[in-house]
C-alpha positions in Angstrom: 0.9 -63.0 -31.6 4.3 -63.3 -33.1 6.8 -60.9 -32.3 9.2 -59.6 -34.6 12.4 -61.5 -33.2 10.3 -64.6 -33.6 9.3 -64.1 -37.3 13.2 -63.3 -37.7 14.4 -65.7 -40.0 11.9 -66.6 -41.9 10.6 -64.7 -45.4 7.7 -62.6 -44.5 3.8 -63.7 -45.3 0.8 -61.9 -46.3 -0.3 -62.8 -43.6 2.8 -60.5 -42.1 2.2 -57.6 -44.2 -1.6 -57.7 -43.4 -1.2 -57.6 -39.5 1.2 -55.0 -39.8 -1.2 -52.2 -42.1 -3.9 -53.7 -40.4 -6.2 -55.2 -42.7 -7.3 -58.8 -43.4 -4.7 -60.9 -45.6 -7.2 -60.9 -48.4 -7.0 -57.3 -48.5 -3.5 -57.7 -48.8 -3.1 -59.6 -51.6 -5.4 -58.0 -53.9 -3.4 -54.5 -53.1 -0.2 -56.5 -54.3 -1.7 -59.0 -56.9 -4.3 -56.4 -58.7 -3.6 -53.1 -57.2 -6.9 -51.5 -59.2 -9.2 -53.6 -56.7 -8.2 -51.5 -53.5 -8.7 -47.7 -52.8 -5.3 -45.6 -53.2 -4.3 -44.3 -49.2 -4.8 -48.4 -48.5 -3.0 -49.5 -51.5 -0.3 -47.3 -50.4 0.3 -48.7 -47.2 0.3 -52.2 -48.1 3.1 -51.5 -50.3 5.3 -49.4 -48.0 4.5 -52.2 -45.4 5.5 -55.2 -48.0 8.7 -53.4 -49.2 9.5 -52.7 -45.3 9.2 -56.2 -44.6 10.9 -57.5 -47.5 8.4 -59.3 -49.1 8.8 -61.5 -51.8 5.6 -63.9 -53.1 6.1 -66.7 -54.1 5.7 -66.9 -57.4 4.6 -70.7 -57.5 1.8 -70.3 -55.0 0.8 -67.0 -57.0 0.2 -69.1 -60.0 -1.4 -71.8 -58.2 -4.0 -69.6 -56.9 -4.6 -66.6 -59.6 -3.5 -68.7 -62.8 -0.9 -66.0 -63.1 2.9 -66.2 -62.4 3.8 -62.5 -62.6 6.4 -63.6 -65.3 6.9 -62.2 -69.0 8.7 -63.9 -71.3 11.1 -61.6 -73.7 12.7 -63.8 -77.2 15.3 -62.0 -79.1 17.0 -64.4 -81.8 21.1 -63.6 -80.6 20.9 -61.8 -77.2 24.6 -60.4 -78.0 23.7 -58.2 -80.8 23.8 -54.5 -79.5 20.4 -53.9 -81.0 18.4 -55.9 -78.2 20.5 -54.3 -75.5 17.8 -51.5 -75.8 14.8 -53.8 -76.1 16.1 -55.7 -72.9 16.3 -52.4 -71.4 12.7 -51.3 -72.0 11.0 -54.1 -71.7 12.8 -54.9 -68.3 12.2 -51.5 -66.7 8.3 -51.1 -67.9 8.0 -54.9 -66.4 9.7 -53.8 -63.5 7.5 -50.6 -62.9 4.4 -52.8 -63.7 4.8 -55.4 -60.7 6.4 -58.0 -63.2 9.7 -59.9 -63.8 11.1 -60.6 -67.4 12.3 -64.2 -68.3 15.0 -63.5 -71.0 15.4 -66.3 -74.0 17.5 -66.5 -76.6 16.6 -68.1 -79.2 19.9 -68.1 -81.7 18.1 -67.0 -84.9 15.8 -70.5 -85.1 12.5 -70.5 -85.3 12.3 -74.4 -84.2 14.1 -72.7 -80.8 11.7 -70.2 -80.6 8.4 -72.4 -81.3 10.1 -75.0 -78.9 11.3 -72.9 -76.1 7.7 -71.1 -76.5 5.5 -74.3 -75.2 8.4 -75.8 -72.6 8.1 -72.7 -70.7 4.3 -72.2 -71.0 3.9 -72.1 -67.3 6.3 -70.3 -66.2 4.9 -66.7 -67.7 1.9 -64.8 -68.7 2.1 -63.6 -71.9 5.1 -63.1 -74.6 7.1 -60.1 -76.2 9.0 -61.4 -79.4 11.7 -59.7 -80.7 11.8 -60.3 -84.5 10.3 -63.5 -84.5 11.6 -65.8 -87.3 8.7 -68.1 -87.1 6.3 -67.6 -90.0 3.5 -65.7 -90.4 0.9 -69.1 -90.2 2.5 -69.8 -86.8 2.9 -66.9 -85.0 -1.0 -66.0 -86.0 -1.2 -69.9 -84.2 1.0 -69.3 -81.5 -1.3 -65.4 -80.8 -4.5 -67.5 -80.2 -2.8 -69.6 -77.7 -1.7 -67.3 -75.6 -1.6 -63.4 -75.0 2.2 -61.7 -76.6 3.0 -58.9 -78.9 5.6 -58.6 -82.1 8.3 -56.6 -82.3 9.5 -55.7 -85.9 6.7 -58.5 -87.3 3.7 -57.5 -88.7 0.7 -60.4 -89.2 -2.4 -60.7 -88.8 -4.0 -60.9 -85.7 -0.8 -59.9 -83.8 -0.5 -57.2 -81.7 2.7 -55.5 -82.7 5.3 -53.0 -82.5 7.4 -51.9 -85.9 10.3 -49.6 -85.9 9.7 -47.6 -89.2 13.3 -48.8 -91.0 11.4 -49.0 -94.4 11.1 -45.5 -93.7 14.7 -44.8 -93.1 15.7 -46.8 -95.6 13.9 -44.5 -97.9 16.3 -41.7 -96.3 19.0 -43.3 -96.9 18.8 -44.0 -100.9 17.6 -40.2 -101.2 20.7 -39.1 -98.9 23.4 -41.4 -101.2 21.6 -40.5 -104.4 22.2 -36.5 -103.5 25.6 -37.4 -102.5 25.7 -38.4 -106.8 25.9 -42.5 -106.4 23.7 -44.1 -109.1 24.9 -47.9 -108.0 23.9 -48.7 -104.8 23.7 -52.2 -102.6 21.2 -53.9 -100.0 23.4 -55.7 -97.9 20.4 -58.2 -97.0 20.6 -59.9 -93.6 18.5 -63.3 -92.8 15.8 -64.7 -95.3 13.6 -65.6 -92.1 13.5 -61.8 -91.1 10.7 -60.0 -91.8 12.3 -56.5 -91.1 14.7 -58.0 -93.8 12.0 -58.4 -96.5 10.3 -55.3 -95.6 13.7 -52.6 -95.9 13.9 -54.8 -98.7 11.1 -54.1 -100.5 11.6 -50.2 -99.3 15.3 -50.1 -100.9 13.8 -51.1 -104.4 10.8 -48.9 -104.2 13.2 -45.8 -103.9 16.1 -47.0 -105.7 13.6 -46.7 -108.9 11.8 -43.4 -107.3 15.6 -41.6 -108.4 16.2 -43.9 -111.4 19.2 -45.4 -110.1 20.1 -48.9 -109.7 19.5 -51.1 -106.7 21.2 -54.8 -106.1 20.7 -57.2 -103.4 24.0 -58.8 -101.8 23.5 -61.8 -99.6 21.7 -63.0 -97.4 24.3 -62.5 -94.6 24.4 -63.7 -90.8 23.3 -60.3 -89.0 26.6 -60.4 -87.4 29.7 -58.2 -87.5 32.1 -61.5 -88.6 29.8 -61.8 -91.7 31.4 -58.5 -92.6 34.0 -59.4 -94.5 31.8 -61.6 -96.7 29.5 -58.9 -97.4 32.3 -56.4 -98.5 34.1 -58.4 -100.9 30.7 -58.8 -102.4 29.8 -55.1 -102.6 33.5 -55.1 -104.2 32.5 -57.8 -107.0 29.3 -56.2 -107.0 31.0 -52.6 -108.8 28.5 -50.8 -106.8 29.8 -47.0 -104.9 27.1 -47.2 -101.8 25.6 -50.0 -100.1 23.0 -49.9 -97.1 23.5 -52.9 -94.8 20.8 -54.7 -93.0 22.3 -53.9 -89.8 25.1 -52.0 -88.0 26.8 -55.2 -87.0 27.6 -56.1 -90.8 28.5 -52.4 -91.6 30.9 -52.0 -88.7 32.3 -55.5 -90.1 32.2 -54.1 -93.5 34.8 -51.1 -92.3 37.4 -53.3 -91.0 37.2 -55.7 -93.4 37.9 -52.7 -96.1 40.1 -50.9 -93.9 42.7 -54.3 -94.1 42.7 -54.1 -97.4 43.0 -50.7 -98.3 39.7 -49.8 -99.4 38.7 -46.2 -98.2 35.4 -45.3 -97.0 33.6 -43.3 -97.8 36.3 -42.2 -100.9 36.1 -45.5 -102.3 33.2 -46.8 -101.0 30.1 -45.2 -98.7 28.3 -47.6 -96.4 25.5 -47.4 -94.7 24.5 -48.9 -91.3 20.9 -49.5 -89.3 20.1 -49.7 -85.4 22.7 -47.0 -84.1 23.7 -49.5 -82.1 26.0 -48.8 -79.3 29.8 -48.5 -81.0 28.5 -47.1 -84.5 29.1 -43.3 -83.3 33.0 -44.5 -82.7 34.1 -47.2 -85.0 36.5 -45.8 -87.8 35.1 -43.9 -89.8 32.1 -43.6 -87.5 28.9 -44.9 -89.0 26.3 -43.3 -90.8 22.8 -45.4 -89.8 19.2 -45.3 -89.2 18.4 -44.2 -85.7 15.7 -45.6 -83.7 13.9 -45.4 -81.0 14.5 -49.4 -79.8 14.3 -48.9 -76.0 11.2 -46.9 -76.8 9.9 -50.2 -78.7 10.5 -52.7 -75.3 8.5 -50.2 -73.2 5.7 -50.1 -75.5 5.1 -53.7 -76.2 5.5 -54.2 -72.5 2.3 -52.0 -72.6 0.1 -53.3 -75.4 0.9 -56.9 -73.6 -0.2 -55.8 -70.1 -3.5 -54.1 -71.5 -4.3 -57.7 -73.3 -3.7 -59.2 -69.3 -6.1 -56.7 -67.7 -9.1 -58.6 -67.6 -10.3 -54.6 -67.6 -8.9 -53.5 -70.8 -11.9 -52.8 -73.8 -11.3 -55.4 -76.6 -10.9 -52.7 -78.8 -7.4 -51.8 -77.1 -4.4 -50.6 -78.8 -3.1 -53.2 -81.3 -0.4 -52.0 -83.4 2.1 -49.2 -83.1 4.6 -47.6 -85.6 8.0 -45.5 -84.2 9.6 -43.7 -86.5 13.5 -43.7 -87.7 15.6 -41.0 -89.2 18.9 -40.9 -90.6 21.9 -39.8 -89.4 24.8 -39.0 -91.5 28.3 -39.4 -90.2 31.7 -40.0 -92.0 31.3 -43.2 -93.7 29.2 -41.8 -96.6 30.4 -39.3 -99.0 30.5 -38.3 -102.4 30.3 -40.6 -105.0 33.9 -41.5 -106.7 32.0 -42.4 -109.9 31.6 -46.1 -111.6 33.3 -48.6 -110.1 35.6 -50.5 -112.9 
């Protein structure tokens, strides 16, 4: 039998971790590979053992004999924007608590990257979590019968999905400017590939003509904070006294573009963010947005996508799930100055 100082060196086995708790090595991989197949107290020890030993499988040799690499792939479309910071986060941790590891991708706003980086990496992960996917409807209902992932922000059919109620908030927000008196009010829009773009779209013009007032659509704009400046001398041209913008970035870019040259918000001009994205509570004059429950969002799909892996799971499992948003009003909205000339 091997002793201790000669296994030093070397990464520890099943084979290890099964002498040690003292059960046969295929007893030990099913307690670390699909935990529900062995009793509790066993379970248990097997893991206290593994984690003592510092065991580590090998994820190759996993896949090779259980078709499954432990891996979950998570797309967002610009990995730097604030907002995914809290999807990262969720989906990360739930992965981590679940006996998985996350394979991050970013895939810069393209669809072609996204489709692309999709089938290169087939093997190396079990299923998908895409972060308001830019491919179209057609082929991401393709790409869901190919293999097991869940939308976030994307509704289509047949795809499992997550959607943070902005439409919702959106609503809010045109109902919080209109009692503020504005009767001109602006969509900032973001990409014309977003979905979540189309739908808070669709939502602005809805209650824009609920309260009789008039609604106009600025852009499309990069869903960055250096498209700001852009997008505010277009509200400017525009003549309008509010505008919501598609995302937090833009607004925050909005503020200092206006602030250099001499625009005043909210006196002049109230703005209107959405995300709450890290930043938008402190930027000058601090933001008014749509908050939402985006870590929230990570965790769950991370939970509707290990359900479609559990060879358990009824088909009938959870498919869809909606979080809700809510406004919150802070200094860059105010009260309407009146027609702009």
């Amino acid at each position: 039998m091997e002793s201790e100082g000669e296994r030093a060196g070397r990464p520890a086995t099943l084979a290890d971790i099964a002498m040690r708790a003292g059960v046969a090595t295929s007893t030990a991989s099913r307690a670390l590979s699909n935990p529900g197949r062995v009793n509790a107290a066993t379970r248990e020890r097997i893991e206290r053992v593994a984690a003592e030993l510092g065991y580590s499988p090998n994820s190759q040799a996993r896949a090779l004999t259980s078709g499954r690499t432990g891996a979950i792939a998570v797309l967002v479309s610009d990995v730097t924007n604030p907002f995914y910071f809290g999807i990262i986060r969720g989906t990360q941790r739930q992965l981590k608590a679940s006996g998985y590891s996350q394979l991050l991708i970013d895939t810069e706003e393209s669809d072609q990257n996204e489709d692309a980086l999709l089938h290169r990496l087939r093997s190396s992960f079990d299923g998908a979590i895409l972060s308001a996917s830019r491919l179209s409807d057609r082929a991401l209902a393709e790409l869901a019968a190919e293999l097991p992932l869940v939308a976030i922000n994307r509704q289509t059919r047949g795809v499992p999905s997550v959607v943070i109620d902005t439409p919702g908030g959106i609503v809010q927000a045109v109902g919080h400017l209109v009692s503020l008196g504005h009767h001109e009010i602006a969509y900032v829009s973001g990409p014309e590939t977003s979905w979540s773009n189309e739908s808070r779209w669709r939502a602005f013009v809805k209650a824009t003509a609920a309260h009789g007032v008039t609604g106009k659509r600025l852009g499309p704009f990069s869903p960055r904070q250096r498209a700001g400046a852009a997008a505010a001398d277009a509200a400017l041209n525009a003549g309008v006294t509010a505008v919501i913008a598609f995302n937090d970035l833009l607004a925050i870019g909005m503020l200092q573009h206006l602030a250099s040259r001499g625009v005043r918000v909210p006196h002049d001009l109230s703005i209107v963010g959405c995300d709450d994205i890290f930043g938008a509570d402190f930027c000058n004059p601090p933001l008014t947005t749509l908050t939402a429950p985006i870590e929230q969002a990570g965790r769950l799909a991370v939970t509707l996508l290990l359900a479609r892996l559990d060879p358990r799971s009824a088909p009938s499992a959870r498919q869809a799930a909606v979080l809700p948003t809510y406004l919150t009003v802070r200094s860059s909205t105010g009260r309407s100055p009146g027609p702009r000339a």
